[in-house]
N, C-alpha and C positions, 0 to 999 in steps of 0.2 A: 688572398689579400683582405686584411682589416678593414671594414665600412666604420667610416666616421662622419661627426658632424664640424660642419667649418663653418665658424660666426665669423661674420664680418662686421666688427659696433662700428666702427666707421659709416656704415649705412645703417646700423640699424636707429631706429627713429621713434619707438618706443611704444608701437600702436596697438600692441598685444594678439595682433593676427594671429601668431604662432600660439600662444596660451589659449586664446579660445577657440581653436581649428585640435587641439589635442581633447579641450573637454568636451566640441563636439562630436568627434571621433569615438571617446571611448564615457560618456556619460549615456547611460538607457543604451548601450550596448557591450555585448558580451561577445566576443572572440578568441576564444574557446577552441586552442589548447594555451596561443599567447597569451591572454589577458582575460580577465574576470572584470566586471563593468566597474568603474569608478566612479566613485560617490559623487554626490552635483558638487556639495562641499566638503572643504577640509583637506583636500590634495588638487595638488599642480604637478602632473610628472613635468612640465615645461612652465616652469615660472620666468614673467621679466622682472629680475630685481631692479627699484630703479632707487637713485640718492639722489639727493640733491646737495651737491659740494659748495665749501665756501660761504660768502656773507654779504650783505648789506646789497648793494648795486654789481657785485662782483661774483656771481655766484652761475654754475654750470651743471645739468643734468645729466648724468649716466645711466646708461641702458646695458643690463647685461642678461640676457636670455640663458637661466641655467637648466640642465637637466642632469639634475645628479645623479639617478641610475645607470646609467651608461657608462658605469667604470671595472676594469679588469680587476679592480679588487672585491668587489664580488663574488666571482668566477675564482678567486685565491681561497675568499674566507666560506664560501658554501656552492661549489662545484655541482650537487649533488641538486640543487634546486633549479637549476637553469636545462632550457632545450639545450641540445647537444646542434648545434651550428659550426658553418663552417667561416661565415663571414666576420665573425668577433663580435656582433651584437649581442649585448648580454638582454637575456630573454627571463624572465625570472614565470617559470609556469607555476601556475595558482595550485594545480591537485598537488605537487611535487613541495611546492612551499607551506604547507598545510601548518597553522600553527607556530612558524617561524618568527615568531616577535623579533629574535632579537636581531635581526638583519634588519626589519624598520628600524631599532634602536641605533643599529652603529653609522647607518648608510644616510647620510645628507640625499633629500630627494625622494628618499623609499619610503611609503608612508604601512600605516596600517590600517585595513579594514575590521574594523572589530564584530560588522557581520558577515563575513565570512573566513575571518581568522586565520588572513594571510596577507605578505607582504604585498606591495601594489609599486609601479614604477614606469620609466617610459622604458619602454619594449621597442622602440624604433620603429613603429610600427610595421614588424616584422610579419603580420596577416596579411595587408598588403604588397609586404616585396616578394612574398613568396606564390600570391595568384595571379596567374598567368592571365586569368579574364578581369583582370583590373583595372578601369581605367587610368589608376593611380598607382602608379609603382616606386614612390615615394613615402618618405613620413609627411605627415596632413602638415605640419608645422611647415616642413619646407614649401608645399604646394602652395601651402597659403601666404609665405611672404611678399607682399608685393615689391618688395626694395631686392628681394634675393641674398639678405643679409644672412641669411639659414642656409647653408646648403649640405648635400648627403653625398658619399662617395666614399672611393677608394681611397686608400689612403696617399695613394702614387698622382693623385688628381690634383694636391692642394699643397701648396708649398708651407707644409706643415716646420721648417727649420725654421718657422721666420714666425712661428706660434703660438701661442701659448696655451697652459691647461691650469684651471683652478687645481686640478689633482694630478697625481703626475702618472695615476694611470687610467684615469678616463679617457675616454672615447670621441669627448668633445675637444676642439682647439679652436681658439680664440685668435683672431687677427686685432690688435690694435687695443688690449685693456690698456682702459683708462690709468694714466701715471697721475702723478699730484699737478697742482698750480701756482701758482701766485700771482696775484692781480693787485693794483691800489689804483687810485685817482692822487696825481701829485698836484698843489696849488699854490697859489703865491699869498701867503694872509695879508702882505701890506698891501697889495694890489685887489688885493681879491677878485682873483682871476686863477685860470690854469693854466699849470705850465706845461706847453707842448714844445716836442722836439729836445728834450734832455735824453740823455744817451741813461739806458738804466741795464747794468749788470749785477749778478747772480752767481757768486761762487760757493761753490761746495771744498768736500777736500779732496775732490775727483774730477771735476767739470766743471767749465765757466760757461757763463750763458749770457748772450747781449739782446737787448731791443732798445726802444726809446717811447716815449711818451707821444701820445697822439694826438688829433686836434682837439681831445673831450679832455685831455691830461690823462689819462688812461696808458697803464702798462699791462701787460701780462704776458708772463713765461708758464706758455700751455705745454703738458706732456714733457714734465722734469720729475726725473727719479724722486724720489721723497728720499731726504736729506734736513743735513741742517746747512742753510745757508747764510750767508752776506750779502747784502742785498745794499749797492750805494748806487746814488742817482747822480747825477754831474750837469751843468749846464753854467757857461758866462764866468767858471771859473771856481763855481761853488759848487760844493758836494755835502751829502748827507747819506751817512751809511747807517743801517738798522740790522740787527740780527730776526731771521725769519726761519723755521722749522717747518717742513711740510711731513715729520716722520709720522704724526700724528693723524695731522688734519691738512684738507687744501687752506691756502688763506687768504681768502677776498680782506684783505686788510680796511681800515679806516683811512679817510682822508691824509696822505702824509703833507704837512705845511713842511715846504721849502723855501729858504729864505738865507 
């Protein structure tokens, strides 16, 4: 059975536990046959990539924890460089990679040591699942999440149908990436005031989407596919529809005056 990792962004929260629990694990140390020590700077085998989506007063931050060596296509494109495992961890050994540039070049994640002229990546930290006097018999990222948004396992552990993979043959799976938005503040210009409590829908050419305006005038349709949408407000009899696009970008929109 294949060992994977299972993010959960739903909790994760953005604090960088897991990125510096990897660089202190494997910086001013060597483990040897997995890994060769990783430079202070210039690689992350575990990076949080974070955005900031959207605009103005309307805007949301995503947290997405990558590790990009940890994919079967690796293990496709150079076989010949990886320990011989039975759990599916791709282990990339430094004497065996010797000189291997072009596997940093292809691989998101895989970086290059240029003193010692070989590829570099996260290893799972497979030193420790394999010593029996460990106190840790985990990768350091996961030990170190406090939220538990990281976790390690089987693959039969984690309801992997309901998950997603940046790559479609990595290692990693994703519970809950971030989908597009759509946000405004709707107002009244002759009043000058907001309006709350208008019903506001969101049609695509696949899926309709309702809420309504809240007591700040505030809408937003969180976690909608990216599409081109329809977007009309309704309230007292009066409507105003606007075309909005999330194929691109989320869209914290501007003030819409309804009137």
């Amino acid at each position: 059975m294949s060992k994977v990792f299972y993010i959960d962004l739903q909790k994760c929260t953005g604090c960088r536990n897991c990125q510096i629990a990897c660089k202190d694990e494997f910086c001013g140390n060597s483990w040897l046959p997995y890994a060769a020590e990783q430079p202070e700077i210039g690689q992350f085998w575990l990076k949080v990539n974070e955005k900031e989506r959207g605009a103005g007063s309307h805007v949301r931050v995503s947290y997405i924890p990558f590790i990009g060596a940890q994919t079967q296509a690796i293990a496709e494109y150079a076989p010949e460089v990886l320990m011989d495992r039975d759990d599916g961890l791709i282990v990339i050994e430094p004497e065996k990679a010797k000189d291997r540039k072009d596997i940093a070049e292809k691989f998101e994640g895989v970086y290059w040591n240029e003193e010692l002229c070989i590829p570099q990546g996260c290893c799972g930290c497979a030193h420790l699942l394999d010593d029996e006097d460990s106190p840790i018999r985990i990768p350091r990222c996961v030990d170190n999440c406090p939220v538990e948004a990281i976790q390690f396992g089987d693959e039969s552990e984690f309801d992997l149908a309901h998950a997603e993979r940046l790559d479609e043959k990595s290692n990693v799976y994703y519970k809950a990436l971030p989908q597009t938005f759509i946000a405004a503040t709707v107002y009244d210009p002759k009043e000058m005031e907001i309006v709350e409590g208008a019903k506001v829908t969101a049609k695509s050419a696949d899926e309709t989407f309702e809420t309504s305006t809240n007591m700040w005038g505030d809408f937003w349709f969180k976690e909608i596919p990216a599409a081109d949408y329809t977007v009309t407000i309704e309230k007292d009899g009066k409507s105003k529809t606007l075309s909005v696009s999330t194929l691109e970008k989320d869209q914290g929109l501007p003030d819409i005056a309804f009137e």
